[in-house]
NUVO-189373 format. One record per residue: residue in three letters; chain; x, y, z of N, C-alpha, C, CB in turn. Coordinates in pm, whole numbers, padded with zeros to 5 digits, m for minus. Glycine has a CB too. Layout:
N
ALA,A,X,Y,Z,X,Y,Z,X,Y,Z,X,Y,Z
...
This chain:
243
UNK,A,01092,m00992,02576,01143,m00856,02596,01046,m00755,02538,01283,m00840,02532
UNK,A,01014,m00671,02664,00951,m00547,02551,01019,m00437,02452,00876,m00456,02629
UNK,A,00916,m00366,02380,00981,m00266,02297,00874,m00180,02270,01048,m00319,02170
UNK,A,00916,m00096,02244,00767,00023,02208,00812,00078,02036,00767,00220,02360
UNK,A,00727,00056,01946,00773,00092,01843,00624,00160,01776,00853,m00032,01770
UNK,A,00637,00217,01629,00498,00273,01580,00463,00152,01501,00498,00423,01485
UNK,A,00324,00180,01455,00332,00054,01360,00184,00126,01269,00311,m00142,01461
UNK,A,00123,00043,01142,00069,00092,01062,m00016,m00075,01033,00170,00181,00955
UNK,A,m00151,m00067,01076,m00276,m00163,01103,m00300,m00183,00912,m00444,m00064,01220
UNK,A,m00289,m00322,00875,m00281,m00380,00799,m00451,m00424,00755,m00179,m00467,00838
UNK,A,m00455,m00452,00881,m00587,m00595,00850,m00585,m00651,00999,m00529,m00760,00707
UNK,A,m00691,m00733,01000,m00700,m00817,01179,m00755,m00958,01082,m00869,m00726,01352
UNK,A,m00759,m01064,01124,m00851,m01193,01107,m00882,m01271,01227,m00789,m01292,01014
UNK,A,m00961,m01329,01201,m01009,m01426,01323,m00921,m01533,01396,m01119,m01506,01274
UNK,A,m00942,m01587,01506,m00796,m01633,01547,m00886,m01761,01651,m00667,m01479,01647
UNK,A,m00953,m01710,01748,m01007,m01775,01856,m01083,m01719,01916,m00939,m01814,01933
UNK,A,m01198,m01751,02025,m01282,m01694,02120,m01274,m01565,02160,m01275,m01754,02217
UNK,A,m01095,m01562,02184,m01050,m01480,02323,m00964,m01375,02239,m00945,m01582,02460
UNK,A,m00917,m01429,02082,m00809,m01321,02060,m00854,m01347,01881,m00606,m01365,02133
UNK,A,m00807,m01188,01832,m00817,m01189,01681,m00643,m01195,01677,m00911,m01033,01597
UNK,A,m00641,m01197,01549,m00503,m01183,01492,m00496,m01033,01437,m00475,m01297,01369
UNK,A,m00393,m00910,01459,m00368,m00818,01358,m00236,m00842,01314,m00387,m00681,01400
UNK,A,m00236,m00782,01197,m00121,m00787,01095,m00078,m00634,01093,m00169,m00850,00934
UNK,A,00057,m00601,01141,00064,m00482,01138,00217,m00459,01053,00045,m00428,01289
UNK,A,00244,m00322,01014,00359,m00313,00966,00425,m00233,01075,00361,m00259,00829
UNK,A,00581,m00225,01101,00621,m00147,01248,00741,m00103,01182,00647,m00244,01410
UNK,A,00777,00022,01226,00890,00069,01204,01021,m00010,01270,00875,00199,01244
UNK,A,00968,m00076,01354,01128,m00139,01374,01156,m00265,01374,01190,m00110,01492
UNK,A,01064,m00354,01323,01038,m00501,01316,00975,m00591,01164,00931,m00515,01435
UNK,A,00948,m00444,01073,00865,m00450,00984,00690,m00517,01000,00947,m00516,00900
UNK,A,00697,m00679,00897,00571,m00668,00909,00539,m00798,01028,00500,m00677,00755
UNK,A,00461,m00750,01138,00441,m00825,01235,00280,m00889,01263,00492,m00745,01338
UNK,A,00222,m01046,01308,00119,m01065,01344,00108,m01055,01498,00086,m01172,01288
UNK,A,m00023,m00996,01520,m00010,m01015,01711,m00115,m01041,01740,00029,m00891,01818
UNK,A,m00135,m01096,01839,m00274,m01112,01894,m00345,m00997,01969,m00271,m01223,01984
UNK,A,m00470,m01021,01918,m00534,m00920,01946,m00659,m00907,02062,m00568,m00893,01832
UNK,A,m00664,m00909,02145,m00775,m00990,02293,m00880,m00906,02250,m00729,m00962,02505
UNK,A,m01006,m00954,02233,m01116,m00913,02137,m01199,m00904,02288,m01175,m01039,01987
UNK,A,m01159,m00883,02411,m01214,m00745,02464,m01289,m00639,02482,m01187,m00707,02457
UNK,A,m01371,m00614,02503,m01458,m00459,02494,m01492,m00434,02620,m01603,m00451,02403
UNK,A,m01505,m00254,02617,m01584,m00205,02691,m01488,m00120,02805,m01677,m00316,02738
UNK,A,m01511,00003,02894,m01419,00077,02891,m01278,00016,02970,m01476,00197,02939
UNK,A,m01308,m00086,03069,m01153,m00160,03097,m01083,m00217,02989,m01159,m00281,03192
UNK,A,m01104,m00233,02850,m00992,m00337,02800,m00892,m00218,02774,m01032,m00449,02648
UNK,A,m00763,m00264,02819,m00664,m00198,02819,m00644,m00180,02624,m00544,m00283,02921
UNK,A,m00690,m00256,02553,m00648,m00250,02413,m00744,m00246,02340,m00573,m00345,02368
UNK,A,m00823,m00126,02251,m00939,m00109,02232,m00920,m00187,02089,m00994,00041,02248
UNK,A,m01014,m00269,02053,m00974,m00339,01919,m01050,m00186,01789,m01085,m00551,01909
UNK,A,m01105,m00096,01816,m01127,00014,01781,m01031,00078,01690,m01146,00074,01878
UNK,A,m00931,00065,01750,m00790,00110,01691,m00729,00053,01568,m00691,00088,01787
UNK,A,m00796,m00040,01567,m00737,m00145,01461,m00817,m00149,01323,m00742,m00299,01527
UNK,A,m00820,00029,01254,m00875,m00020,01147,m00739,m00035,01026,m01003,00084,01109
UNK,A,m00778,m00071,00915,m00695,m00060,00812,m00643,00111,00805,m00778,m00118,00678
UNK,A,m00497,00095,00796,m00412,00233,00796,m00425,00330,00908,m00446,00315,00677
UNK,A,m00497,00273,01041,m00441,00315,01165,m00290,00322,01198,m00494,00238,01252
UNK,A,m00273,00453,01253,m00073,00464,01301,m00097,00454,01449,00040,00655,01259
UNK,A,00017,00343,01512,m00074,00364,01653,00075,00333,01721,m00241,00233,01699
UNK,A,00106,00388,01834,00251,00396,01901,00194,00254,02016,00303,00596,01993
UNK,A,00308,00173,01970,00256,00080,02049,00391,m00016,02203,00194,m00030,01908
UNK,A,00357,m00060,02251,00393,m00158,02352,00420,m00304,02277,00270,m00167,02466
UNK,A,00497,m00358,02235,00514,m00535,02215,00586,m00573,02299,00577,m00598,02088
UNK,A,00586,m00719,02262,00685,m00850,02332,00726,m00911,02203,00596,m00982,02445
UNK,A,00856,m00905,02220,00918,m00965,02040,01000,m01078,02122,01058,m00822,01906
UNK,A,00969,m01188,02096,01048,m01300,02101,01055,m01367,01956,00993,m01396,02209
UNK,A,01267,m01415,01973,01296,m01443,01785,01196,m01603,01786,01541,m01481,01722
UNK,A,01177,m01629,01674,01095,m01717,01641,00950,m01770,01652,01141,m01772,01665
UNK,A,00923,m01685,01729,00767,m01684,01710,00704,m01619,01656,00706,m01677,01788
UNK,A,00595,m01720,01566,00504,m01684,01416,00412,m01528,01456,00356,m01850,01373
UNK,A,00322,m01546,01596,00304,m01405,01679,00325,m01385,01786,00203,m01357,01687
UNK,A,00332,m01257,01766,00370,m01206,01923,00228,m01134,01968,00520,m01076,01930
UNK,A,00272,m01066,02097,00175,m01024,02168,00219,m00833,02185,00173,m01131,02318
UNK,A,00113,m00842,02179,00051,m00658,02198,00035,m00643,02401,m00191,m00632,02087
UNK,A,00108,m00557,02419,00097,m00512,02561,00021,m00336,02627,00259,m00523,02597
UNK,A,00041,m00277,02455,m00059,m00124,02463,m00039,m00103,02356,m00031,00013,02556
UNK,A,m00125,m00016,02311,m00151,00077,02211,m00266,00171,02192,m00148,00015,02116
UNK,A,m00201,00271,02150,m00254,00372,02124,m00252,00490,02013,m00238,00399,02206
UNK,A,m00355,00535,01967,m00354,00657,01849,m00234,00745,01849,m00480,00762,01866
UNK,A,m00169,00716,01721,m00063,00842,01689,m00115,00958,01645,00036,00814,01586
UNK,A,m00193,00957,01555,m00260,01084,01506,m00425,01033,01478,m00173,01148,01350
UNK,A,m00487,01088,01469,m00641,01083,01444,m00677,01094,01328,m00713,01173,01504
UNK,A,m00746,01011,01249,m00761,00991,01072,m00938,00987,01106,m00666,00796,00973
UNK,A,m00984,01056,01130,m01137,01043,01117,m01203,01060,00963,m01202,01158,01212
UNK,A,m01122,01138,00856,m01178,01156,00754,m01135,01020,00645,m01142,01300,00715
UNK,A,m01073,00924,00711,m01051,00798,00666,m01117,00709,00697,m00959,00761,00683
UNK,A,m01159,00731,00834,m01293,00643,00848,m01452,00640,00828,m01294,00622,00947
UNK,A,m01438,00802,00790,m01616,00806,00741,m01624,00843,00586,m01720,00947,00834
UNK,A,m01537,00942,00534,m01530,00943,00377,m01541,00839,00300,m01426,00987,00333
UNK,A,m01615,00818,00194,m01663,00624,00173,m01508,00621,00083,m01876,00559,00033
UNK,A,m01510,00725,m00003,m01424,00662,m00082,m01256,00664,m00031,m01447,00728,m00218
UNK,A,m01250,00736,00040,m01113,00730,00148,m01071,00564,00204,m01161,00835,00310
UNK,A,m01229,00545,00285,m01222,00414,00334,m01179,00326,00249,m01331,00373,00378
UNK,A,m01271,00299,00097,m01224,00216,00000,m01065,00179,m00025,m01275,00271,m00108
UNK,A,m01027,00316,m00085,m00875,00361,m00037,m00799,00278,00045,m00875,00484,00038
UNK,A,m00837,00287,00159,m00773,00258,00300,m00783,00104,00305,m00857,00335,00437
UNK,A,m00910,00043,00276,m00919,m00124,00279,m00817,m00128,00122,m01132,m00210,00266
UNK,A,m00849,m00081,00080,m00760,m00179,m00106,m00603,m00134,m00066,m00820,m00067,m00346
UNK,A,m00575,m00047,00009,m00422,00021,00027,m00360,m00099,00109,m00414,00190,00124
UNK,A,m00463,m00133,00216,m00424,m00196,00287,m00398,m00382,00297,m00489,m00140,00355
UNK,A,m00490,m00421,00176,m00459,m00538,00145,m00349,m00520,00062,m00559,m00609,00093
UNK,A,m00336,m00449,m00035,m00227,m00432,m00125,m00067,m00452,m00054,m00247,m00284,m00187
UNK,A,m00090,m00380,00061,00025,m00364,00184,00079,m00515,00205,m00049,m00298,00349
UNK,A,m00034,m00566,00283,m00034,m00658,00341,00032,m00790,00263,m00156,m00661,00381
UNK,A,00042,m00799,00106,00098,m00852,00044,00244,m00858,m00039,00027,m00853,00010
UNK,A,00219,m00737,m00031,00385,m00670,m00098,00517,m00635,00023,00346,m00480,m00184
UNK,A,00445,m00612,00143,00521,m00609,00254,00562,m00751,00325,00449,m00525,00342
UNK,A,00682,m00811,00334,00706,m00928,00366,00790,m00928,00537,00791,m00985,00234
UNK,A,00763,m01026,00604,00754,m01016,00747,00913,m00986,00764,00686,m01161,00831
UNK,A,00999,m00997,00668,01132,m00956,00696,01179,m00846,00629,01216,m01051,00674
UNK,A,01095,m00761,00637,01119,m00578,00628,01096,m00544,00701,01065,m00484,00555
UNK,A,01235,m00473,00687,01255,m00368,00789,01313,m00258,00729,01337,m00409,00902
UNK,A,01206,m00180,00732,01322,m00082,00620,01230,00046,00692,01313,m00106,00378
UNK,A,01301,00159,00809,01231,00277,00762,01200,00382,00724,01204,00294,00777
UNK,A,01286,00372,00577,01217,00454,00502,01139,00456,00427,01256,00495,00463
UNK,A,01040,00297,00433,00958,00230,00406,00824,00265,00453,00998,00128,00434
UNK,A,00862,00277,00579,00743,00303,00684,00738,00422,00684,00751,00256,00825
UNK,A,00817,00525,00669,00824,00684,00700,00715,00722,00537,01045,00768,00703
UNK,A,00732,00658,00428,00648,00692,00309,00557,00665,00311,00667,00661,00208
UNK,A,00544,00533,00400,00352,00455,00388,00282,00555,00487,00318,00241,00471
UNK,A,00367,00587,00645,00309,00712,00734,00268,00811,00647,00413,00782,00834
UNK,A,00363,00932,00594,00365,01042,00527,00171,01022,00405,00556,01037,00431
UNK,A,00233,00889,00375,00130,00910,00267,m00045,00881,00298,00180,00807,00150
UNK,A,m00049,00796,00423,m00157,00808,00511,m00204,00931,00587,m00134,00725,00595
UNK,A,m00075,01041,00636,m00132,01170,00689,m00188,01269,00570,m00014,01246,00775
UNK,A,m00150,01203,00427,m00178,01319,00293,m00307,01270,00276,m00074,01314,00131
UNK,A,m00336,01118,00273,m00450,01063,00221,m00616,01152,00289,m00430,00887,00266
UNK,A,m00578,01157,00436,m00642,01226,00560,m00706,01353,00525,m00538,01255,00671
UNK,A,m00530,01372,00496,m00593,01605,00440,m00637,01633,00304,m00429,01758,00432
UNK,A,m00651,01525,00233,m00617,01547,00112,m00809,01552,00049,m00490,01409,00051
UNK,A,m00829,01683,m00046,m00965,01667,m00088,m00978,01676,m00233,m01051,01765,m00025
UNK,A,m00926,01677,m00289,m00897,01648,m00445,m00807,01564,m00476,m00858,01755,m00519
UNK,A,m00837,01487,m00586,m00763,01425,m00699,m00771,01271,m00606,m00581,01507,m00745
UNK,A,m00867,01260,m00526,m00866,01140,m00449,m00872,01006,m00533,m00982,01146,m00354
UNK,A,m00899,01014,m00667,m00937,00904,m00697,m00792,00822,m00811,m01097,00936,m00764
UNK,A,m00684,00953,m00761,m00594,00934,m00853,m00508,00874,m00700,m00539,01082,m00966
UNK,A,m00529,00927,m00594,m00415,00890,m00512,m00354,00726,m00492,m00458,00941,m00379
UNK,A,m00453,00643,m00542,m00383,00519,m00509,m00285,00461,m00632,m00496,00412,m00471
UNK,A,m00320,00531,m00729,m00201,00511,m00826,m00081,00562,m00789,m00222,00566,m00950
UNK,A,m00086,00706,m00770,00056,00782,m00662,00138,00695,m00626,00021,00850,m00513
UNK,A,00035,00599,m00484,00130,00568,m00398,00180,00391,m00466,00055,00583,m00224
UNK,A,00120,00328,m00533,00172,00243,m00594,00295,00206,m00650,00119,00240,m00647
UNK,A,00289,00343,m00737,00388,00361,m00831,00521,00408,m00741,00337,00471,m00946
UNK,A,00503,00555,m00679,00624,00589,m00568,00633,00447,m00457,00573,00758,m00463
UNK,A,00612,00361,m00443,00607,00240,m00344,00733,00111,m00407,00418,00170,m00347
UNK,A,00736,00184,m00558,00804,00043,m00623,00948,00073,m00583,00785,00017,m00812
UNK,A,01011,00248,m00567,01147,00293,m00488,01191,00259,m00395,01161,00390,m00455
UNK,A,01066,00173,m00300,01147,00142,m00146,01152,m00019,m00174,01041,00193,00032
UNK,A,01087,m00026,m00261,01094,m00177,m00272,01180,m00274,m00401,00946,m00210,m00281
UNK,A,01240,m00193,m00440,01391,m00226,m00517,01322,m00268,m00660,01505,m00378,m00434
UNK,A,01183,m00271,m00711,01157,m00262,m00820,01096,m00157,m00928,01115,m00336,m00812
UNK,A,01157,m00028,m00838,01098,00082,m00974,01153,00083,m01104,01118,00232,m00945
UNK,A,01041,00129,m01209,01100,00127,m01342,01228,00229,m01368,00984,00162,m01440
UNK,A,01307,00162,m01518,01429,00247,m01537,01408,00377,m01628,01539,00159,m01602
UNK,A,01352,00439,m01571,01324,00628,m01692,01439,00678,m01702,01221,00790,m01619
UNK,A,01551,00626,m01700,01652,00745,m01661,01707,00747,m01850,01812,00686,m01500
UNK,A,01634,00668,m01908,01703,00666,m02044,01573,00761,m02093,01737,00490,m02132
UNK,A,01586,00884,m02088,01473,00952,m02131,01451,00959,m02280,01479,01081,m02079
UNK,A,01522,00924,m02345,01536,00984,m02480,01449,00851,m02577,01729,01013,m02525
UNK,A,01451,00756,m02487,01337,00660,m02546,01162,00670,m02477,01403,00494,m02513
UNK,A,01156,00745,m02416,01035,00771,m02347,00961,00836,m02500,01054,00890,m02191
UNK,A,00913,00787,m02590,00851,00879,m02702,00742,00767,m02768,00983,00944,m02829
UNK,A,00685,00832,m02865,00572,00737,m02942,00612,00651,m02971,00508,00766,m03049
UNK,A,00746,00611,m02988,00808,00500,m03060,00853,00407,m02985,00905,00532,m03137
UNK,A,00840,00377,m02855,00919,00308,m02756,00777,00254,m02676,01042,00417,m02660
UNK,A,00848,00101,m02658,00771,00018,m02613,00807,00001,m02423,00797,m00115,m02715
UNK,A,00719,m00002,m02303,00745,m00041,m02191,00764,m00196,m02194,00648,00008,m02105
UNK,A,00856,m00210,m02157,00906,m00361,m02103,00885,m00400,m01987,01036,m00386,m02106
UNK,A,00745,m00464,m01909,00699,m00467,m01811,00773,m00584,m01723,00567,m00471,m01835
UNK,A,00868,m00669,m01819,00958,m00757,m01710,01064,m00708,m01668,01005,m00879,m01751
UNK,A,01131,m00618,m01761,01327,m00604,m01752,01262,m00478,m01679,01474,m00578,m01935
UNK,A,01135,m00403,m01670,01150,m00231,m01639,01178,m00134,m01722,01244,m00199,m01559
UNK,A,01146,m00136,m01825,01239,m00019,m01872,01140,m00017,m02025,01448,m00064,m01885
UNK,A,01191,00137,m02047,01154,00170,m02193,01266,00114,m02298,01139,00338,m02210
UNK,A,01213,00020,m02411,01293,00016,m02540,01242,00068,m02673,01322,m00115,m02564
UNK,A,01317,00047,m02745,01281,00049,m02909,01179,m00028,m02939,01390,00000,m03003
UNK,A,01275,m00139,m02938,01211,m00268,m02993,01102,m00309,m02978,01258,m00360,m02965
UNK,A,00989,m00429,m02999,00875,m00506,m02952,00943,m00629,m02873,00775,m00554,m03081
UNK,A,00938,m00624,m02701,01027,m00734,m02695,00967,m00890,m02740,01077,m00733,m02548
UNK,A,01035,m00955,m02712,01000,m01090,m02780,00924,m01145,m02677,01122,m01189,m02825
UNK,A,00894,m01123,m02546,00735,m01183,m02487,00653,m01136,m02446,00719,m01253,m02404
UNK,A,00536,m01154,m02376,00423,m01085,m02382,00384,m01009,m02308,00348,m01137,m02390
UNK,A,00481,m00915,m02208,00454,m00862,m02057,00472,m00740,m02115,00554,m00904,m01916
UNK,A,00432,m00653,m02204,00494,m00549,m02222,00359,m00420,m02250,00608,m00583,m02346
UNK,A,00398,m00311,m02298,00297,m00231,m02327,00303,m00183,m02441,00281,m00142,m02251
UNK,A,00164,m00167,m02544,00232,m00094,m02685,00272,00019,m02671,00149,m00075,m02800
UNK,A,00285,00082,m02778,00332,00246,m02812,00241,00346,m02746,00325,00285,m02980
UNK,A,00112,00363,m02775,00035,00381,m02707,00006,00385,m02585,m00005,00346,m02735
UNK,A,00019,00279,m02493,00009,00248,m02362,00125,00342,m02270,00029,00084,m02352
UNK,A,00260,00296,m02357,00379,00319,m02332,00360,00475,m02327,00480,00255,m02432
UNK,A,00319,00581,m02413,00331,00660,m02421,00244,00737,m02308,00328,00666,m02531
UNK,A,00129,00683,m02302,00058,00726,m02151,00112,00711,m02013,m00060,00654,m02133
UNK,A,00189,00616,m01996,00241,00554,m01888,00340,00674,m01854,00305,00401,m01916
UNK,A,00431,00705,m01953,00538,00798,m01942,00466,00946,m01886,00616,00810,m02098
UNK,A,00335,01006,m01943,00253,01098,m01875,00237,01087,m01772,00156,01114,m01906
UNK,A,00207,00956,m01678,00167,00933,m01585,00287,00953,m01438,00109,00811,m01624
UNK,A,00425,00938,m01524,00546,00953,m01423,00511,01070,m01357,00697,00965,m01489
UNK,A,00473,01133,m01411,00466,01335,m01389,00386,01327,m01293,00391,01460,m01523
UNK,A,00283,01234,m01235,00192,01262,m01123,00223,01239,m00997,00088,01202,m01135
UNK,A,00157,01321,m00904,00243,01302,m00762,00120,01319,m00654,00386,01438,m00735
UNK,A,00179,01331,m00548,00031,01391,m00436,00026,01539,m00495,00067,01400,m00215
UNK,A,00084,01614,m00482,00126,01748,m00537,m00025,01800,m00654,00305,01717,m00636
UNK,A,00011,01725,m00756,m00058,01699,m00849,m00120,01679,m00885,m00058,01676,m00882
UNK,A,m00187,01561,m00836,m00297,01439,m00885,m00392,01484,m00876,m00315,01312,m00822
UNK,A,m00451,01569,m00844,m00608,01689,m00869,m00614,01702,m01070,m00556,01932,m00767
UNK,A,m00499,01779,m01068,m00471,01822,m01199,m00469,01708,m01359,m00329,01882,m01167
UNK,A,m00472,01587,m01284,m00454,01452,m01391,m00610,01426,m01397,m00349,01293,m01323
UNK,A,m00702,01464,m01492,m00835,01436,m01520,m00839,01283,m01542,m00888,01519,m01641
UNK,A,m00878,01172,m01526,m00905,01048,m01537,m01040,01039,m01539,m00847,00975,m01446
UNK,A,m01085,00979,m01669,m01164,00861,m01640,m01168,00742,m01559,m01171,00822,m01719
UNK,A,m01310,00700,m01511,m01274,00577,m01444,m01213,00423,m01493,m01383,00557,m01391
UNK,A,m01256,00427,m01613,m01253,00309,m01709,m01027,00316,m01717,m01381,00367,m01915
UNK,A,m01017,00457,m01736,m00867,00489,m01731,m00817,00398,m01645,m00827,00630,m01686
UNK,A,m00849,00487,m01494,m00788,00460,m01375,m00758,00279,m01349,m00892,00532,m01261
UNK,A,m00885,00251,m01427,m00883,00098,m01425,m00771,00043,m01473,m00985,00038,m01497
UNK,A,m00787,00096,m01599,m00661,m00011,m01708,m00505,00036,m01656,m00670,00038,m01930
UNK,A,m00469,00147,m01566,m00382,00213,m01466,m00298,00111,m01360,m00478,00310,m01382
UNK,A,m00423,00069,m01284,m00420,00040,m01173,m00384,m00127,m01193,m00549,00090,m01104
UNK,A,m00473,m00192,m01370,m00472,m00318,m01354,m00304,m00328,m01421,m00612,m00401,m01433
UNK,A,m00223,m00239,m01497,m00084,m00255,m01514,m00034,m00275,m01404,m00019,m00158,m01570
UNK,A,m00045,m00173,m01327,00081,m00181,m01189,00016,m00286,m01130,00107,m00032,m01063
UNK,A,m00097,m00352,m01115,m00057,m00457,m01088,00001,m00546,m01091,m00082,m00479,m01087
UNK,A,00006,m00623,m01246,00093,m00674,m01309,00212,m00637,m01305,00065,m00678,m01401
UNK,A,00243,m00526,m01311,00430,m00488,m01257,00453,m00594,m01134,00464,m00282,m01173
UNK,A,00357,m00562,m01059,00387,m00621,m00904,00399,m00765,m00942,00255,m00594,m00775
UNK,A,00297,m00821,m01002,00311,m00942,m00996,00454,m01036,m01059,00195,m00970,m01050
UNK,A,00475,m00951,m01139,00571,m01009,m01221,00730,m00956,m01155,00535,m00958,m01388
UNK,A,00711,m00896,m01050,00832,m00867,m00945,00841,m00907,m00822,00850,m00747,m00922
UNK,A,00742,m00958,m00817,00736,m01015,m00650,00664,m01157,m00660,00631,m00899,m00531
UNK,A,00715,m01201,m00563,00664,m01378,m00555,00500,m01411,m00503,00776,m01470,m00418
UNK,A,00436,m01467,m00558,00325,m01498,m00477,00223,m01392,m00431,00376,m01555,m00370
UNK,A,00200,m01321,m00551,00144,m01182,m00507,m00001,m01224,m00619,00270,m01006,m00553
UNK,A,m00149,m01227,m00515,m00261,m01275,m00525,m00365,m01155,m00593,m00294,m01329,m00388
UNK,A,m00455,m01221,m00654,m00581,m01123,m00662,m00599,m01032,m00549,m00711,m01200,m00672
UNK,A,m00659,m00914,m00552,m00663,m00848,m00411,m00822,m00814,m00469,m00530,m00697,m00360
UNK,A,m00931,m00875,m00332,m01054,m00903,m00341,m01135,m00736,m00305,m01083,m01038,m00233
UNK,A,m01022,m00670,m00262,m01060,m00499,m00244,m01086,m00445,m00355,m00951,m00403,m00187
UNK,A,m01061,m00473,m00475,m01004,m00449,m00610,m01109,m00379,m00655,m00965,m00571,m00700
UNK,A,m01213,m00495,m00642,m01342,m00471,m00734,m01434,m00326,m00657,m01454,m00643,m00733
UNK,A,m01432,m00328,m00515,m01499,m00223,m00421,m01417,m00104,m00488,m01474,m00245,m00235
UNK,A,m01289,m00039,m00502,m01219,00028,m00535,m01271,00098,m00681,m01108,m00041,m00524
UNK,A,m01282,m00011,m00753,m01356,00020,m00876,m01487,00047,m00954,m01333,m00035,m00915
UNK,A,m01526,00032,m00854,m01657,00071,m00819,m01688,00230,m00773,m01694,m00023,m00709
UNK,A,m01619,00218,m00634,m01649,00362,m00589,m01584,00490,m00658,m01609,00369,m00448
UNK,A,m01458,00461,m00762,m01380,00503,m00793,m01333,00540,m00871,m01348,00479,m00773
């Protein structure tokens, strides 16, 4: 059966002669693999062009239940991101955003108000000319709300020098908890600065790079320690580099 839904280009891998694999996320199917007919030249009805990391592209499928992929029947550009594909450090962005995606998004989401934040935050990434090097923390952190593991701030009154982040339970305490996933006073106390940043914003948050690092390598660890089977991401190091 067909369906026409939007969807948001993950990644592609190699597959066979005749077809790549893309991994896409879709507003109405979540995260989907399809084949991709590796094609060129001005007849292929499906330009593999289209298919970079954090392309939005309104597309044509065939969804049959139980099969590992399906097939692509059209697609085409929703909006035009050119300053994502030649800005180096955008691109960086765009490949590390997009493996990051590709792992935390599981083939049975469907959620979209999932997809409406990862869109939104790909058309900001586009316009956006300051504070670029803060934006992938942004969307990390606002990413943990659709995905049922954001931290608990709502106890504000422990957010202070004296309160430790509890990087398993979520949450700010008193105490030192008794294992080792956590953040000191210190850490804790930066982290809580860091709630305050937004797209809005993130010009205004001066970072070091060495910062952004020790930033980026927490929320990782959040992730990991909330989600199953969640790998090194080999974008990591390019990111930190340019960044």
């Amino acid at each position: 059966m067909l369906h026409k839904t939007q969807g948001i280009v993950l990644g592609t891998s190699p597959y066979s002669d005749v077809y790549s694999i893309t991994h896409v996320f879709t507003r109405d199917f979540g995260r989907v693999s399809y084949l991709l007919p590796k094609s060129h030249g001005k007849k292929a009805r499906i330009k593999t062009s289209l298919f970079f990391p954090l392309s939005v592209l309104n597309m044509e499928v065939e969804h049959l239940p139980l099969r590992d992929i399906q097939r692509l029947k059209d697609a085409e550009i929703e909006f035009p991101v050119y300053d994502i594909y030649t800005n180096m450090t955008k691109v960086a962005i765009a490949f590390f955003l997009s493996e990051f995606l590709s792992r935390v998004l599981r083939e049975s989401d469907n959620n979209e108000s999932t997809y409406d934040f990862v869109k939104n935050s790909i058309e900001t990434l586009e316009a956006a000319e300051k504070g670029l090097g803060n934006f992938h923390l942004v969307f990390m952190l606002r990413l943990t709300r659709f995905l049922g593991i954001y931290p608990n701030v709502q106890s504000g009154e422990l957010i202070n020098k004296n309160s430790y982040f509890d990087m398993l339970h979520g949450e700010f305490v008193m105490k030192e908890p008794l294992h080792s996933h956590y953040l000191d006073r210190q850490q804790s106390t930066y982290l809580s600065y860091f709630y305050r940043m937004s797209y809005n914003n993130m010009h205004l948050f001066k970072l070091s790079r060495d910062q952004r690092n020790i930033i980026v390598g927490h929320l990782l660890t959040y992730y990991r320690l909330h989600l199953y089977n969640f790998p090194h991401l080999k974008s990591l190091d390019v990111l930190r580099e340019l960044i």
